[in-house]
BASE-657244 format. One record per residue (C-alpha): chain; x, y, z; residue number from 1. Coordinates in nm, 2 decimals, decimal comma. Each point is the difference from the previous one (the first is absolute). Last residue first. Example, Ala and Ser with C-alpha at 12.3 -4.5 7.8 and 13.67 -1.06 7.14 Angstrom:
mol | x | y | z | seq
A | 1,37 | -0,11 | 0,71 | 2 $
A | -0,14 | -0,34 | 0,07 | 1 $
//
This chain:
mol | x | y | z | seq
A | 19,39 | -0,85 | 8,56 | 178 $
A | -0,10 | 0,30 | -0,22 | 177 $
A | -0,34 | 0,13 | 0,21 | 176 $
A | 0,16 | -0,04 | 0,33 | 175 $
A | -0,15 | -0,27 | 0,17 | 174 $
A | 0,03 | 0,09 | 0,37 | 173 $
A | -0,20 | -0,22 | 0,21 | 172 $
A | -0,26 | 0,11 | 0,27 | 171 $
A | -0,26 | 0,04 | -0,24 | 170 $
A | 0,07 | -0,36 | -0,14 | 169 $
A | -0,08 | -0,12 | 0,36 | 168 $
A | 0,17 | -0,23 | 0,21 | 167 $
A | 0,33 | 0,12 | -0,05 | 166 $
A | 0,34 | -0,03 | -0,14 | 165 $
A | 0,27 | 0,20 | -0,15 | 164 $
A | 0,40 | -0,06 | -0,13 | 163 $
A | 0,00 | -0,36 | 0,06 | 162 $
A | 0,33 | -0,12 | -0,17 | 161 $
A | 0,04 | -0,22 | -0,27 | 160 $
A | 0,24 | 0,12 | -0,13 | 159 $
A | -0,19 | 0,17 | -0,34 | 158 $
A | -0,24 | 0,18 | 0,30 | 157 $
A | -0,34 | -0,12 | 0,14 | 156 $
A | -0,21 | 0,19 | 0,06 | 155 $
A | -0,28 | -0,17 | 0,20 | 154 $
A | -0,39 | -0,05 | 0,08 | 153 $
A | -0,14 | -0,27 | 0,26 | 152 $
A | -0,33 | -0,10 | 0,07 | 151 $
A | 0,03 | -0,26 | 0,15 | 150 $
A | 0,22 | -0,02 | 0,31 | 149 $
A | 0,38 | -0,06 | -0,04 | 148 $
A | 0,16 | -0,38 | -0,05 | 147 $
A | 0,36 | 0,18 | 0,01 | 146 $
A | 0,00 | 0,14 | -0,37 | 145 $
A | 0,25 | -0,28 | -0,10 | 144 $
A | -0,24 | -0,25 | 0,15 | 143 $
A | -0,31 | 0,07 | -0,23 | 142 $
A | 0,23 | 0,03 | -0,31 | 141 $
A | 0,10 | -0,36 | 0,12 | 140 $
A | -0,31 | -0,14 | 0,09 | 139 $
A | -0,12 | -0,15 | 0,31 | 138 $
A | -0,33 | 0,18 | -0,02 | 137 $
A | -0,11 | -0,11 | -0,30 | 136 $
A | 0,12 | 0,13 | -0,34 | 135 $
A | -0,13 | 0,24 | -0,31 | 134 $
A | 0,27 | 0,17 | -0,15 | 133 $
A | -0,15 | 0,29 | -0,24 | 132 $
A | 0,23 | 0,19 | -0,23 | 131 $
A | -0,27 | 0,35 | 0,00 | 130 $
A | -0,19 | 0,20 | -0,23 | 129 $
A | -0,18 | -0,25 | -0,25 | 128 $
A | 0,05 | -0,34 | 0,30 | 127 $
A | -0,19 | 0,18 | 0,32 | 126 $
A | -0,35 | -0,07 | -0,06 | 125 $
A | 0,08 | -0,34 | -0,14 | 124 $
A | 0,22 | -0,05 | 0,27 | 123 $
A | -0,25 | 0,10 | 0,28 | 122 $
A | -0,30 | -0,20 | -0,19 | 121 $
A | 0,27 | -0,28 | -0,04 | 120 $
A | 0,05 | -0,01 | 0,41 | 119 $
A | -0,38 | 0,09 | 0,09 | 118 $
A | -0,09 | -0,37 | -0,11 | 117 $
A | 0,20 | -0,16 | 0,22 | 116 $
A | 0,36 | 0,10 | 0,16 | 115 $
A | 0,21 | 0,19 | 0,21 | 114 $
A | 0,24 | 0,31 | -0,09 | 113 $
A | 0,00 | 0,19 | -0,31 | 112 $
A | 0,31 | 0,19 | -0,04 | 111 $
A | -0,05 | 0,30 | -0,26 | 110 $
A | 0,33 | 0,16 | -0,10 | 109 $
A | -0,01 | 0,30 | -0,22 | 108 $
A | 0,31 | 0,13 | -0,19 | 107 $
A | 0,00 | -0,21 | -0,31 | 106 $
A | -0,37 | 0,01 | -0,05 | 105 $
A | 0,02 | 0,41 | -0,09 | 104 $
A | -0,04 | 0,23 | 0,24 | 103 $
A | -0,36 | 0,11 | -0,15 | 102 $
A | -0,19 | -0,22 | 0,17 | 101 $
A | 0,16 | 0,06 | 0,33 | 100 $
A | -0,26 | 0,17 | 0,20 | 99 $
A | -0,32 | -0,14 | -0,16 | 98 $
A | 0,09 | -0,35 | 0,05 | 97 $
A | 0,07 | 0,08 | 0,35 | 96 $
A | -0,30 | 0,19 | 0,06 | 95 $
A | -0,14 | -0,33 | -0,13 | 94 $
A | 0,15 | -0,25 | 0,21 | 93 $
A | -0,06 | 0,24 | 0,31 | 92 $
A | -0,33 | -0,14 | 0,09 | 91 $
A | -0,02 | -0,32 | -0,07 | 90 $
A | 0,38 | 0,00 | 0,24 | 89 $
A | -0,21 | 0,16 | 0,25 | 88 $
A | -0,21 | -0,30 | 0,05 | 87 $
A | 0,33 | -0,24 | 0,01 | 86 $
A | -0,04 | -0,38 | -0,06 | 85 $
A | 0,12 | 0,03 | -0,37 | 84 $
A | 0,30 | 0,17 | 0,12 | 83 $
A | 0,18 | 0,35 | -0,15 | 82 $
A | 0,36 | 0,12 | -0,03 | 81 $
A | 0,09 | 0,27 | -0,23 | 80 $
A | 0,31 | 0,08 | -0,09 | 79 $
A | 0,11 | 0,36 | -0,21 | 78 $
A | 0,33 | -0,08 | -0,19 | 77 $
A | 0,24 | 0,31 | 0,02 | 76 $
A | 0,22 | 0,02 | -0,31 | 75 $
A | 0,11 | -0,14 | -0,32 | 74 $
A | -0,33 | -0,24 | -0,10 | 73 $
A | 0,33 | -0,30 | 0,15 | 72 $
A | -0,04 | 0,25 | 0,33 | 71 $
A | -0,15 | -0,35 | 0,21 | 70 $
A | 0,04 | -0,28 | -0,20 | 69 $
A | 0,35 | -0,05 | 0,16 | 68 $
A | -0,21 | -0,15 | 0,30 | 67 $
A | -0,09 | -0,25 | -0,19 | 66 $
A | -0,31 | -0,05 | -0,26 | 65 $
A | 0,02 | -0,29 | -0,26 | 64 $
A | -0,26 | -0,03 | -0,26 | 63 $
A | -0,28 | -0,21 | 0,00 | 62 $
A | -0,25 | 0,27 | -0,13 | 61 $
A | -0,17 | 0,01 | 0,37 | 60 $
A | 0,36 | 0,06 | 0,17 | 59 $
A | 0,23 | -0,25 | 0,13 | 58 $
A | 0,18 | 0,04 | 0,30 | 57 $
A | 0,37 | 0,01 | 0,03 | 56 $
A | 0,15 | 0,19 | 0,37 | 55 $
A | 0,33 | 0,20 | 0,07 | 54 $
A | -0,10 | 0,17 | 0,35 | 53 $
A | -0,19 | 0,37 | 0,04 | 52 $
A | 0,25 | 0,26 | 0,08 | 51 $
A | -0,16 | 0,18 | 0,28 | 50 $
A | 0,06 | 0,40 | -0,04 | 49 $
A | -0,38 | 0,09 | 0,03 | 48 $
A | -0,15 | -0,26 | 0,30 | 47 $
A | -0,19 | -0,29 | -0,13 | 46 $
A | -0,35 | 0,03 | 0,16 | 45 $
A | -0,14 | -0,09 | 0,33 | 44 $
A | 0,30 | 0,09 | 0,20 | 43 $
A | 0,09 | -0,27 | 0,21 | 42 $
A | -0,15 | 0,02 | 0,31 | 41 $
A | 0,23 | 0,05 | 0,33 | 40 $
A | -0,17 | -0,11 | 0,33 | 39 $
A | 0,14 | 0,23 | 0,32 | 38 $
A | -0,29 | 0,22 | -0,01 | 37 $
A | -0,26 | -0,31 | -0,02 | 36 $
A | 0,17 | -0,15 | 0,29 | 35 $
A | 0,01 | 0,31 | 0,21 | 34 $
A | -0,37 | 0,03 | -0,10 | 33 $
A | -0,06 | -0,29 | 0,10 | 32 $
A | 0,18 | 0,00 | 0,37 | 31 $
A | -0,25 | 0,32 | 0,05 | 30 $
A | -0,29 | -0,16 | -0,12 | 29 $
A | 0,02 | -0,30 | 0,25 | 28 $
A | 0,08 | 0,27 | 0,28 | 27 $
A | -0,34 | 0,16 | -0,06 | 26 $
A | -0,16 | -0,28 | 0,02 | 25 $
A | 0,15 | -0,10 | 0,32 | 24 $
A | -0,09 | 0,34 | 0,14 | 23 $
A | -0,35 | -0,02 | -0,10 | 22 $
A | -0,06 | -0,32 | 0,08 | 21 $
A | 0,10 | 0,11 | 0,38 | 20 $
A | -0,24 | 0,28 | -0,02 | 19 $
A | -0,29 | -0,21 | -0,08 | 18 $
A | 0,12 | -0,23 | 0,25 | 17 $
A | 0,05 | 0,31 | 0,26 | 16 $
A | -0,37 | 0,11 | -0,12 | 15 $
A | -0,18 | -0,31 | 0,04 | 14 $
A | 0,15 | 0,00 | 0,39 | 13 $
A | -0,14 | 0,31 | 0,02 | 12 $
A | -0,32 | -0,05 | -0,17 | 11 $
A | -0,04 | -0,33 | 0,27 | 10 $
A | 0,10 | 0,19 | 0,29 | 9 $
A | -0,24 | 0,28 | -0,03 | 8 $
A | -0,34 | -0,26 | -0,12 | 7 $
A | 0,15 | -0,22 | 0,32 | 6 $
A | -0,07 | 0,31 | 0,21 | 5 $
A | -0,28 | 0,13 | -0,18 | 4 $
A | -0,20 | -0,34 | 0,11 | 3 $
A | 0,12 | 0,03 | 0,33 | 2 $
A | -0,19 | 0,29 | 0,06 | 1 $
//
């Protein structure tokens, strides 16, 4: 009889430890959710209305590209941003292509960012239809937008100003006269 007497005591007193885990536990997740509630992120992409920063990069022909490129085809210049270290990025470079082929190369931006072997494929992909800047990740171009994540699609309008951006070319307006 004994024997069920310590076997009692000993699930019980398993139990209030178990229990007291619990509630600590349970505590823990409540202070970090607070904290993750009270933690601002940056929004992931440049927001519509930002006015992207006076910048000079050089594009793949050598000629100078600055925020004043932008609008110079008379109009909305579509952006997109791509990095030779991104998986979807393989996969959007050629809807991209696609998309904005018939724009004109005046009013597509292509910014290749990163580099190795997947950098000239990208910009040799990319140079027919598009000005193409290829830089690493402490670029200019690359700064102007904010460092967002890859990919990135814009308008961009003759001021420079972000007019639309996503993640997704579906997601982004091009009208068919940009």
């Amino acid at each position: 009889m004994s024997f069920l007497v310590a076997a009692v005591v000993f699930v019980g007193v398993l139990s209030a430890v178990n229990l007291f885990l619990l509630l600590a536990v349970i505590r823990r997740l409540r202070e970090h959710a607070n904290i993750l509630r009270n933690t601002s992120m940056p929004p992931p992409f440049t927001a519509p209305g930002t006015k992207l920063p006076e910048f000079t990069a050089t594009d793949s022909t050598g000629a100078s590209v600055t925020r004043a490129t932008f609008g110079a085809g008379g109009g909305t210049t579509v952006v997109g941003m791509f990095s030779t270290d991104c998986a979807a990025c393989d996969e959007h470079l050629p809807e991209f292509a696609e998309r904005v082929r018939t724009l004109g190369r005046d009013r597509v931006m292509a910014l290749v960012v990163g580099g190795g072997p997947k950098r000239e494929t990208f910009t040799a992909a990319l140079a027919a239809i598009a000005t193409v800047v290829a830089e690493e990740r402490d670029g200019q171009v690359y700064a102007a937008f904010r460092q967002p994540p890859f990919p990135g699609f814009y308008l961009v309008d003759g001021e420079g100003v972000v007019t639309a951006s996503a993640g997704s070319l579906d997601e982004l307006p091009i009208p068919a006269n940009v």
